[in-house]
VOSEMI-224439 format. One record per residue (C-alpha): residue in three letters; z, x, y; residue number from 1. Coordinates in steps of 0.02 Angstrom, whole numbers. Example, Ala and Ser with C-alpha at 12.3 -4.5 7.8 and 13.67 -1.06 7.14 Angstrom:
<bakes>
["ALA", [390, 615, -225], 1] ["SER", [357, 684, -53], 2] 
</bakes>
This chain:
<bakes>
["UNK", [298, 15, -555], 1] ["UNK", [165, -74, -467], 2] ["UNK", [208, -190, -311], 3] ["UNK", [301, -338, -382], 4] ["UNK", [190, -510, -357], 5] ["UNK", [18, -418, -355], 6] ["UNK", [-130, -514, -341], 7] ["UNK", [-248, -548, -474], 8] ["UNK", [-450, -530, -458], 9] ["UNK", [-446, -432, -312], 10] ["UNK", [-593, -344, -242], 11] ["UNK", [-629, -173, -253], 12] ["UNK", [-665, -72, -73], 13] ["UNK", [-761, 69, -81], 14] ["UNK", [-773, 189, 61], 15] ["UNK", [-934, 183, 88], 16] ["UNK", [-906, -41, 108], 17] ["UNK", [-743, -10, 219], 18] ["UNK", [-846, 89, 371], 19] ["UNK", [-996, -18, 356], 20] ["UNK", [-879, -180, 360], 21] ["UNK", [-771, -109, 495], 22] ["UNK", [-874, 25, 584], 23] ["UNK", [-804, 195, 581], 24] ["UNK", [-733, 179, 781], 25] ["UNK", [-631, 45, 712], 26] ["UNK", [-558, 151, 552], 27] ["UNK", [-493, 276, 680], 28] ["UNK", [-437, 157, 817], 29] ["UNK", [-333, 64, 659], 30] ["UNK", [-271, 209, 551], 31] ["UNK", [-239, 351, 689], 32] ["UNK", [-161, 241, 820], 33] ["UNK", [1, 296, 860], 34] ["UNK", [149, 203, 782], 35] ["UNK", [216, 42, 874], 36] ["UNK", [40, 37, 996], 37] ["UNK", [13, -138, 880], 38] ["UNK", [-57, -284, 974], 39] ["UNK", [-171, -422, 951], 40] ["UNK", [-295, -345, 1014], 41] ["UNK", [-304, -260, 820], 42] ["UNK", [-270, -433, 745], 43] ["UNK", [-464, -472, 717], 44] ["UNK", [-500, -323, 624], 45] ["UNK", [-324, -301, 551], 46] ["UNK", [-310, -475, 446], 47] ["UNK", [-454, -488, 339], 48] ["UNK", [-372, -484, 171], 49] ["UNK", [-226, -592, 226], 50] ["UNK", [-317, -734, 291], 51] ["UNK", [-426, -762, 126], 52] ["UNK", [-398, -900, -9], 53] ["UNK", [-346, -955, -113], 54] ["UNK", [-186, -859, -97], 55] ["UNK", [-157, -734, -237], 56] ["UNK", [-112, -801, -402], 57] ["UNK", [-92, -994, -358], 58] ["UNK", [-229, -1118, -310], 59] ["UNK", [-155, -1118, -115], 60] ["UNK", [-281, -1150, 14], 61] ["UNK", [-232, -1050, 170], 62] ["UNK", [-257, -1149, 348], 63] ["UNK", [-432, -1087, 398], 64] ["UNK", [-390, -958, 552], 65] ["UNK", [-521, -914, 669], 66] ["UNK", [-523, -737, 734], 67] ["UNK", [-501, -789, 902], 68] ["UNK", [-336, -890, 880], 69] ["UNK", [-239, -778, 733], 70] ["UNK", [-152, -680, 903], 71] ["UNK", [20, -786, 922], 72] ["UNK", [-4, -767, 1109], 73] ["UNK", [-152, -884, 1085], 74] ["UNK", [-96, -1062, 1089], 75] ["UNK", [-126, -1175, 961], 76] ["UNK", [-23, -1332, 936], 77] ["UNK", [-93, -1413, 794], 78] ["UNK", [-59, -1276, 689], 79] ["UNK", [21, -1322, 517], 80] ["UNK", [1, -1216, 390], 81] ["UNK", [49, -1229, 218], 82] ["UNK", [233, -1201, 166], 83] ["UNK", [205, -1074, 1], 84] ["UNK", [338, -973, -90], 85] ["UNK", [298, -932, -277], 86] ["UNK", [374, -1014, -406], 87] ["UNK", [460, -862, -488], 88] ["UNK", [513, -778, -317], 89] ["UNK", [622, -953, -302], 90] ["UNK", [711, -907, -456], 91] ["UNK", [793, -770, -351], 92] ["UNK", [762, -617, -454], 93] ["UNK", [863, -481, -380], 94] ["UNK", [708, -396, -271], 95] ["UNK", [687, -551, -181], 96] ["UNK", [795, -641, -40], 97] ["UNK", [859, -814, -63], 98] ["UNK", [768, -953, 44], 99] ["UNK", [835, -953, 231], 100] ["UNK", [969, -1076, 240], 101] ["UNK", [1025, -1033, 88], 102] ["UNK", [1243, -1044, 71], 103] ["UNK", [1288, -844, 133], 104] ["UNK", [1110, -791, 170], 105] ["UNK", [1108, -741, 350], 106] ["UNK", [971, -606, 371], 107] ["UNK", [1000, -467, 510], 108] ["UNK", [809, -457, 552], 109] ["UNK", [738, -274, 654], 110] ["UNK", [873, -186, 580], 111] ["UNK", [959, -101, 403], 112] ["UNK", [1027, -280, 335], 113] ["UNK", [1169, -176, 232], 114] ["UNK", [1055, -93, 91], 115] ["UNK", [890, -199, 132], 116] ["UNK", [794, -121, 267], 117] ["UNK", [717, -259, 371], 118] ["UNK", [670, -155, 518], 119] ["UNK", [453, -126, 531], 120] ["UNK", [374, 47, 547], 121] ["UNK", [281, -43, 684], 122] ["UNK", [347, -130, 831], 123] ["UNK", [483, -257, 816], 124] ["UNK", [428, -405, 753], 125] ["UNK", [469, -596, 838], 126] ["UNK", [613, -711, 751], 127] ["UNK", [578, -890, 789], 128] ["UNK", [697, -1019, 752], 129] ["UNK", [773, -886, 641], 130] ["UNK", [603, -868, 564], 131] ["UNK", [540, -697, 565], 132] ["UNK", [356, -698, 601], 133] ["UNK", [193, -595, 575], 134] ["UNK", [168, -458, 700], 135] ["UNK", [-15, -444, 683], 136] ["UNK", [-45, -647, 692], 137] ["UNK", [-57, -797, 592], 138] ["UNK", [-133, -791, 416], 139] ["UNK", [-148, -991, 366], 140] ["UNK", [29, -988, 240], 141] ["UNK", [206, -966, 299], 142] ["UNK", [349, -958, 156], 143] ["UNK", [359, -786, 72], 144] ["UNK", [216, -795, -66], 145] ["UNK", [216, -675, -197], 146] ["UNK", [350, -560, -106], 147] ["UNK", [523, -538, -102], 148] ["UNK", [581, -527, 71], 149] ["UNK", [596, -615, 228], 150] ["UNK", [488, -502, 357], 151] ["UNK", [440, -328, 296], 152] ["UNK", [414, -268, 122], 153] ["UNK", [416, -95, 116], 154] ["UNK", [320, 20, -16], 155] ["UNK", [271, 182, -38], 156] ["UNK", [108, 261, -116], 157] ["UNK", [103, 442, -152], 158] ["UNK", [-80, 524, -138], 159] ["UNK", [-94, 684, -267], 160] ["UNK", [-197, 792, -253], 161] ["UNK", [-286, 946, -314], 162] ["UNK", [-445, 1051, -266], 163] ["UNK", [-577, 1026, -396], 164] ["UNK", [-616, 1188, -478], 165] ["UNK", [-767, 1253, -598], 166] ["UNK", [-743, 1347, -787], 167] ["UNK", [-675, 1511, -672], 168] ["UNK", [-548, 1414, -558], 169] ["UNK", [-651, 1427, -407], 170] ["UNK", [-662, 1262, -290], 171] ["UNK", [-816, 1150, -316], 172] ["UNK", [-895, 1129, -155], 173] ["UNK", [-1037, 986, -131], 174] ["UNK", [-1211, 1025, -124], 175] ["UNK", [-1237, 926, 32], 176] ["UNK", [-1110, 939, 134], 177] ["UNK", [-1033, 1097, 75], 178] ["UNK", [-855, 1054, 72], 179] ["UNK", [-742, 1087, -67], 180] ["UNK", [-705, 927, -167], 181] ["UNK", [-545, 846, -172], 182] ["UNK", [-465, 751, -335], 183] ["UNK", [-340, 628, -322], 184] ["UNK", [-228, 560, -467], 185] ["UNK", [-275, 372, -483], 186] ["UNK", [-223, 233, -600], 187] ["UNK", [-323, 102, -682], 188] ["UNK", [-211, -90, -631], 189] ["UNK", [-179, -197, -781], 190] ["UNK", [-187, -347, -654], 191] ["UNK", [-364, -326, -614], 192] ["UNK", [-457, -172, -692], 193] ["UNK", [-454, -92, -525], 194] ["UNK", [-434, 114, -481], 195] ["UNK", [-291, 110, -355], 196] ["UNK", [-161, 236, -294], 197] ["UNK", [5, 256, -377], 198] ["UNK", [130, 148, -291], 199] ["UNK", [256, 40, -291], 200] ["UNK", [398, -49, -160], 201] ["UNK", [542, 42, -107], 202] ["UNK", [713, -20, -181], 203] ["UNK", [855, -46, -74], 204] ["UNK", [945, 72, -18], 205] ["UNK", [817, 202, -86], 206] ["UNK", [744, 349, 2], 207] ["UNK", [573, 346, 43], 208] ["UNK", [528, 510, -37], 209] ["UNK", [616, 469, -199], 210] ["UNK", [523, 342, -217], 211] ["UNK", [359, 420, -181], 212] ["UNK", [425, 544, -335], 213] ["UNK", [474, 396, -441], 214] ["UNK", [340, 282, -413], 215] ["UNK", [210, 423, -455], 216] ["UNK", [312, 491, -631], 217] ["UNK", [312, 308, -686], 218] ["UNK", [142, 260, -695], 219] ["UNK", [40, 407, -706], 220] ["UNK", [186, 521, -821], 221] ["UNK", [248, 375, -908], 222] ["UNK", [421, 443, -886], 223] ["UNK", [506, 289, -924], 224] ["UNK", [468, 339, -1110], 225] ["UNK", [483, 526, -1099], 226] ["UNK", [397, 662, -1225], 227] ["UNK", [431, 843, -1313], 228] ["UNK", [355, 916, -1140], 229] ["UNK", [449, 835, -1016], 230] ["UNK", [576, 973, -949], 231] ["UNK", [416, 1049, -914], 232] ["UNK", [360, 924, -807], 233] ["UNK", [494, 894, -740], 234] ["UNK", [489, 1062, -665], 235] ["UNK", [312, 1052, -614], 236] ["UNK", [349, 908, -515], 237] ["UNK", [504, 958, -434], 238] ["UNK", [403, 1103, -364], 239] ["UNK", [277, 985, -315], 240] ["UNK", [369, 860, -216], 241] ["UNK", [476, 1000, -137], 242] ["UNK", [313, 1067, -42], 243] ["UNK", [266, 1016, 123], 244] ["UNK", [182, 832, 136], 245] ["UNK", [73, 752, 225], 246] ["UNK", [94, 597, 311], 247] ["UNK", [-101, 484, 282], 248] ["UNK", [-26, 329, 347], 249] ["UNK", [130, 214, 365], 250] ["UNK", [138, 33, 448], 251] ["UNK", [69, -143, 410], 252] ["UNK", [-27, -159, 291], 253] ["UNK", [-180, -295, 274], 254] ["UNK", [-131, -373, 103], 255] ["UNK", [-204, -529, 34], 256] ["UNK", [-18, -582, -26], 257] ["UNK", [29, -557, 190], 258] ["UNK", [96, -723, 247], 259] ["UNK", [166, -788, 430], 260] ["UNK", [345, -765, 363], 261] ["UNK", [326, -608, 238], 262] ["UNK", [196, -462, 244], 263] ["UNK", [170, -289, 163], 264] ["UNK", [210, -125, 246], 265] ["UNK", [192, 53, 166], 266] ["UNK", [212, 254, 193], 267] ["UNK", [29, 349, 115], 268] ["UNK", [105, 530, 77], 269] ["UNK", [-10, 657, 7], 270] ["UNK", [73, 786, -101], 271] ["UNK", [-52, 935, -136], 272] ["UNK", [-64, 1077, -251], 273] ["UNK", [-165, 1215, -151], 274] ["UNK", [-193, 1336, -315], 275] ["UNK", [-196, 1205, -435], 276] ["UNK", [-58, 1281, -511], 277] ["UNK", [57, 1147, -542], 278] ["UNK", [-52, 1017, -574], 279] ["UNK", [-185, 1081, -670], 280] ["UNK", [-79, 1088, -841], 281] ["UNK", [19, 918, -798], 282] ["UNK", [-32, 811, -927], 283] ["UNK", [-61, 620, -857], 284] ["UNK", [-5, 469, -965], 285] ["UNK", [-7, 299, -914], 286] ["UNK", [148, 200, -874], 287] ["UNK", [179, 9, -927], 288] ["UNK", [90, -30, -769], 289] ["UNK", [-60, 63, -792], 290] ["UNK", [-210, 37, -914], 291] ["UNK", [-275, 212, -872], 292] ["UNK", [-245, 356, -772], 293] ["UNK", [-339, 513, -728], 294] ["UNK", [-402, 652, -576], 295] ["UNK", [-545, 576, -470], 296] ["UNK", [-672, 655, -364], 297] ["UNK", [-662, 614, -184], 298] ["UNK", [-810, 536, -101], 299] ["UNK", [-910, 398, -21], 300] ["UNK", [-929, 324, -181], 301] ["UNK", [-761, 291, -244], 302] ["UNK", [-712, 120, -272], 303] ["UNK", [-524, 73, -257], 304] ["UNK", [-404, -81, -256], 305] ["UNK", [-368, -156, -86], 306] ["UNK", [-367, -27, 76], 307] ["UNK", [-329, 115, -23], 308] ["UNK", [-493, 191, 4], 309] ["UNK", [-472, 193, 187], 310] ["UNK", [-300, 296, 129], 311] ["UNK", [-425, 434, 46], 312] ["UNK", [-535, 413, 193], 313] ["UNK", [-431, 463, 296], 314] ["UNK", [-356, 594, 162], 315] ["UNK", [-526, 687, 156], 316] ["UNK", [-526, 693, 353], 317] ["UNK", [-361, 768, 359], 318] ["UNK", [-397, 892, 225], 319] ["UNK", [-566, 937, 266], 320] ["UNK", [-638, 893, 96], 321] ["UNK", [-794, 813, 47], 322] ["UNK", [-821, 635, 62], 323] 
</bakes>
């Protein structure tokens, strides 16, 4: 399914936008660093998304935050921001934590709180006051917004991929550059309209990788409804996620639904079919999530929900494909 609480109206990035916004130096420096380097130092560039308003789904103005003063190192005393936890999220459905204080809530932050991992896949982060609190910086709401838990909410998108191939099964390779051409499956959001990754957030207790698998058969194999083929796919994609991955990106992530108190964090995994073999006779259907779904070409021109196109950006560069 797609991340509980998503936002609504977001903008599309396409690659091309995300290096000319950012600069390409930057896009290495922030994707390739090694894990648990973070600092504020990253915090300009890193909150973009998280510091606009209002916030997702609500008509919450964040505290304006200048670039200079989102570090927490960086005093600022008269900051105040607004106290915002959504409406539904309060009604303690069982993804989300109760409010702090709550009668038997008592939160083991940096660490596996029995089945709900609350540790980052960056640094560890600060508690204040038994607050947990951003580790890239201030973002203008504290509360939990649109998300479930207190401190990290982990998710999961799994990149598939394919090389494209002509009428003979030989790989496409562009005229320009003269690199093969990479597909990727991608789903069209009900939310917003938007071409995004598969994904979804990782349930407790859950391994990563099975819910990389999970995430992917739900909205792009609708298996939640099942069909006369699915033992076949089935086996297809058993094969598939039992291959060697690669690992595109996992830490914090810049998410417009990020607050002081609550923020996104995900593992990018691409899965790849070298021969096409698998994946070339896998027929696609869209889950309950997903409007559409279908193979896309890889390039400069693709235009995705949120950061995921710095995700194939970086995919491409891995894989040596055309971009």
């Amino acid at each position: 399914m797609l991340s509980r609480g998503l936002s609504r109206g977001a903008v599309a990035v396409s690659i091309t936008a995300a290096i000319a916004a950012v600069g390409s130096s930057f896009l290495y420096s922030r994707w390739f660093r090694p894990l648990g380097s973070s600092s504020c130092a990253h915090s300009m560039a890193a909150h973009v998304k998280a510091l606009t308003s209002p916030y997702p789904g609500s008509q919450v103005q964040r505290t304006p935050v200048p670039p200079e003063k989102i570090c927490w190192q960086v005093d600022w005393p008269e900051y105040d921001p607004v106290d915002y936890t959504a409406p539904y999220v309060l009604t303690n459905p069982p993804w989300a934590d109760p409010p702090l204080g709550s009668e038997g809530f008592s939160p083991k932050f940096n660490a596996l709180d029995g089945a709900v991992q609350r540790q980052s896949l960056q640094d560890t982060y600060s508690v204040e006051k038994g607050v947990p609190r951003n580790p890239v910086g201030r973002t203008g709401v504290k509360g939990r917004g649109l998300l479930g838990r207190w401190g990290p909410n982990h998710a999961a998108d799994p990149i598939i991929t394919r090389w494209k191939q002509d009428s003979d099964g030989r790989r496409v390779t562009d005229v320009n550059t003269g690199k093969p051409i990479l597909q990727f499956v991608a789903i069209q959001r009900k939310d917003c309209g938007q071409w995004a990754i598969p994904g979804g957030m990782v349930d407790p207790g859950e391994l990563v990788t099975a819910t990389l698998r999970r995430e992917f058969c739900e909205e792009a194999l609708n298996s939640l409804e099942g069909t006369g083929d699915q033992t076949e796919n089935e086996k297809k994609i058993q094969e598939l996620f039992s291959q060697e991955h690669l690992l595109i990106y996992k830490g914090y992530v810049d998410d417009p639904r990020n607050t002081d108190n609550s923020w996104m964090e995900t593992q990018a995994v691409n899965y790849h079919d070298e021969t096409g073999h698998l994946l070339n006779q896998l027929r696609l259907e869209a889950g309950d999530d997903a409007g559409k779904v279908q193979w896309v070409d890889v390039s400069s021109e693709c235009s995705l929900y949120a950061n995921h196109a710095s995700f194939i950006l970086i995919l491409a560069h891995k894989r040596g494909a055309h971009w």
